[in-house]
SETOR-380672 format. One record per residue (C-alpha): x, y, z. Coordinates in nm, 3 decimals. Last residue first. Example, Ala and Ser with C-alpha at 12.3 -4.5 7.8 and 13.67 -1.06 7.14 Angstrom:
# residues 2
+---------+---------+---------+
!    east !   north !      up !
+---------+---------+---------+
!   1.367 !  -0.106 !   0.714 !
!   1.230 !  -0.450 !   0.780 !
+---------+---------+---------+
***
This chain:
# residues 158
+---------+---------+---------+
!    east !   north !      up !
+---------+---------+---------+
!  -0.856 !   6.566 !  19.968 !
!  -0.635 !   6.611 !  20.117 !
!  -0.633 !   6.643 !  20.492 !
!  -0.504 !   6.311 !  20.674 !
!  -0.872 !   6.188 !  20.707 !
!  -0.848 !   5.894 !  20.439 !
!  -1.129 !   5.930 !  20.200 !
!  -1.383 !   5.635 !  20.247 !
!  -1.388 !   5.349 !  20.057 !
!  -1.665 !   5.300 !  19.808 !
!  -1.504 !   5.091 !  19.553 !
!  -1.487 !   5.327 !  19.285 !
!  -1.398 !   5.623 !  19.499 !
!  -1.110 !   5.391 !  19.682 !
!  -1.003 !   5.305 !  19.312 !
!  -0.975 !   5.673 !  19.170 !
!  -0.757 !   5.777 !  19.530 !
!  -0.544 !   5.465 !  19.481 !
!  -0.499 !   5.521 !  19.124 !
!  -0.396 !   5.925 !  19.193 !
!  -0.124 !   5.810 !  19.556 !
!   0.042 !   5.520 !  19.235 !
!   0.058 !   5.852 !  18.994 !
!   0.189 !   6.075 !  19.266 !
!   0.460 !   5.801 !  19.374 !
!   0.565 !   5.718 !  19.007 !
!   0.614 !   6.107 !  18.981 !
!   0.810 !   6.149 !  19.291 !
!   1.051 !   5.889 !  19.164 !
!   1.154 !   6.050 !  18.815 !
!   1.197 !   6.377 !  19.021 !
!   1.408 !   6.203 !  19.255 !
!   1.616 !   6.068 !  18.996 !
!   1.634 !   6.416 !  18.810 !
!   1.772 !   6.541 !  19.173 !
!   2.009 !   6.278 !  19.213 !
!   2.167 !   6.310 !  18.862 !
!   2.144 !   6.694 !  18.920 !
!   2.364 !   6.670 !  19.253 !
!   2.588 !   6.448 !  19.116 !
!   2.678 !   6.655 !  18.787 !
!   2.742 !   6.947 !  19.051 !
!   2.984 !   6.711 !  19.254 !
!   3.173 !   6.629 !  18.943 !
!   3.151 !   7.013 !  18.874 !
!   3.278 !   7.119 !  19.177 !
!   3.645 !   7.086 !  19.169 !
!   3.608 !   7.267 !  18.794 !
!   3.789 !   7.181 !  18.544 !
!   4.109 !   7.366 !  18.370 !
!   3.943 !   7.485 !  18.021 !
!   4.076 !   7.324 !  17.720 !
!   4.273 !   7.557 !  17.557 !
!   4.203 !   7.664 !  17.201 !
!   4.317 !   7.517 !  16.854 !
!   4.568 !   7.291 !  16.794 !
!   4.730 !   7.056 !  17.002 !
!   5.135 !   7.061 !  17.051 !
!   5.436 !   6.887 !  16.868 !
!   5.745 !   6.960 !  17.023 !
!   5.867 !   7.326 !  16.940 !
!   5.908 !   7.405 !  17.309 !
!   6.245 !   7.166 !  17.328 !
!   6.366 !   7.346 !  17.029 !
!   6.365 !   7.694 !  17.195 !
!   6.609 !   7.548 !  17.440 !
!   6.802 !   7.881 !  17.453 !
!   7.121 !   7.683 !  17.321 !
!   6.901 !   7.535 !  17.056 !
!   6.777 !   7.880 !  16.933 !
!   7.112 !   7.990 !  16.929 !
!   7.229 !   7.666 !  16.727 !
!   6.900 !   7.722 !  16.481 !
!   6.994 !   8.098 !  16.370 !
!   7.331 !   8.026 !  16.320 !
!   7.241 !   7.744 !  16.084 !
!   6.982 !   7.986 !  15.951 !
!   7.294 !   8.194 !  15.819 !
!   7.461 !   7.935 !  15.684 !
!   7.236 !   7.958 !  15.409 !
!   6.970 !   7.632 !  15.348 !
!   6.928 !   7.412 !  15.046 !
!   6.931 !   7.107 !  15.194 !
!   7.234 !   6.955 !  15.008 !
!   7.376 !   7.308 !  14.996 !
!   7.371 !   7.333 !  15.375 !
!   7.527 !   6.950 !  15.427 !
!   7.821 !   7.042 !  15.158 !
!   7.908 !   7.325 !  15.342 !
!   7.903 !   7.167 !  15.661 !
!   8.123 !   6.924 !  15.528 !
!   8.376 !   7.142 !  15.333 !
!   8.710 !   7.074 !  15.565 !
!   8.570 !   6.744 !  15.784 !
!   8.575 !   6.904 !  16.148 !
!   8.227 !   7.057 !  16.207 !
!   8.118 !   6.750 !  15.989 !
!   7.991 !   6.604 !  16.310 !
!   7.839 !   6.933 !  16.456 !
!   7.638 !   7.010 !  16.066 !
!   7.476 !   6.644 !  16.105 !
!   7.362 !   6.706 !  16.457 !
!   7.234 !   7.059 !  16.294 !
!   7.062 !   6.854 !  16.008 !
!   6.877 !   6.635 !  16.245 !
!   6.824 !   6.942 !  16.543 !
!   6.665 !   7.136 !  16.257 !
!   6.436 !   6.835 !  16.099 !
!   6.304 !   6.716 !  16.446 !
!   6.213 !   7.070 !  16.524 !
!   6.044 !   7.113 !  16.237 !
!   6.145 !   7.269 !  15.940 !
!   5.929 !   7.466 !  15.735 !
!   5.967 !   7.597 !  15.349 !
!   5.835 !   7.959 !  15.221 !
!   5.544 !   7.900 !  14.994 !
!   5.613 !   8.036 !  14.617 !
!   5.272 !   8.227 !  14.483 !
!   5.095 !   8.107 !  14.199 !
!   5.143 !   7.715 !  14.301 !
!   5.350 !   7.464 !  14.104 !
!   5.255 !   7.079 !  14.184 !
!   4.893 !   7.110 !  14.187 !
!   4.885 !   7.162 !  13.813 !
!   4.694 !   7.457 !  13.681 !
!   4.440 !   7.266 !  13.448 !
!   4.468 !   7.232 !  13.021 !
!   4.841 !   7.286 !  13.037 !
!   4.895 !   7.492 !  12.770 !
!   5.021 !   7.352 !  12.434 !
!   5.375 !   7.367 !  12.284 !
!   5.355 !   7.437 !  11.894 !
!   5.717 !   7.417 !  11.744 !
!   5.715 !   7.560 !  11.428 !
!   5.941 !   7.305 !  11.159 !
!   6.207 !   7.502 !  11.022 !
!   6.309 !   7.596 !  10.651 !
!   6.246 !   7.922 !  10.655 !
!   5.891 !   7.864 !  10.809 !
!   5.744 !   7.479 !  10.688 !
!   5.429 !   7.392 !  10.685 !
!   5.295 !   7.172 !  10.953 !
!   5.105 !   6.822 !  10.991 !
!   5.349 !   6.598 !  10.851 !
!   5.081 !   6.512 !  10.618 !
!   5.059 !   6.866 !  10.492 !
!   5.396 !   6.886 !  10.421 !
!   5.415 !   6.562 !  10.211 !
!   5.114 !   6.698 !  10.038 !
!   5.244 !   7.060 !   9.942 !
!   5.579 !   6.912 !   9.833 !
!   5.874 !   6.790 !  10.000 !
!   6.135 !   6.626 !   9.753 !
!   6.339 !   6.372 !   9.893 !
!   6.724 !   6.377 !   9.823 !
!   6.844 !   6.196 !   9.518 !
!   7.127 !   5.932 !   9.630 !
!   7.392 !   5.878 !   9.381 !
+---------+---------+---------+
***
């Protein structure tokens, strides 16, 4: 004969909880951080365009297997309803309009005369640049005439 094991204070204690009518409490701890996975609020699911004309290719060639559309809609857990929805929107060629555009604003058409205008101020800054050498070249000439005793040139500056 087999004599069960007696459970005393220090058996208990060593399992690391007492014992409540006979049960072990089960102590389940709170995630220490939210986890990424679950969110507060649910977030309704997207299709693109390439997902909605995949699954409604798939739904036209089980159109004629008895139960393969609805297997295909409670694979990817959609009503028939949106099914509906998507073959209208493919017969109005909404799909074709769903292809993957930028974000964010337009870009502005350009302007015919902005590649001119960009010319224009390229020249003139060049000309600028120029007319500068030539004033500081006329200045050197004027300081080394008066330094070698030259006279002033009679074309009215002075």
């Amino acid at each position: 004969m087999v004599m069960p094991p007696i459970k005393d204070s220090k058996t208990l204690a060593a399992a690391g909880a007492e014992m409540e009518d006979g049960r072990r409490p089960t102590i389940v701890s709170a995630p220490a951080a939210a986890s990424p996975e679950f969110s507060d609020r649910p977030r309704r699911r997207t299709f693109t365009a390439q997902d909605k004309l995949r699954i409604l290719a798939e739904a036209d060639r089980a159109a004629g297997v008895p139960g393969g559309i609805g297997a295909i809609v409670r694979r990817e857990g959609l009503y028939s309803s949106a099914l509906t929805d998507w073959r209208r929107q493919r017969a109005a060629g909404a799909f074709e309009a769903l292809s993957p555009a930028r974000r964010g604003p337009k870009t502005a058409e350009p302007n015919p005369l902005a590649a001119e205008l960009a010319l224009s101020r390229r020249d003139n800054l060049r000309l600028k640049q120029r007319l500068e050498r030539a004033e500081a070249i006329i200045e050197i000439q004027k300081k080394v005439a008066v330094l070698l005793g030259l006279p002033a040139s009679s074309d009215g500056e002075s």
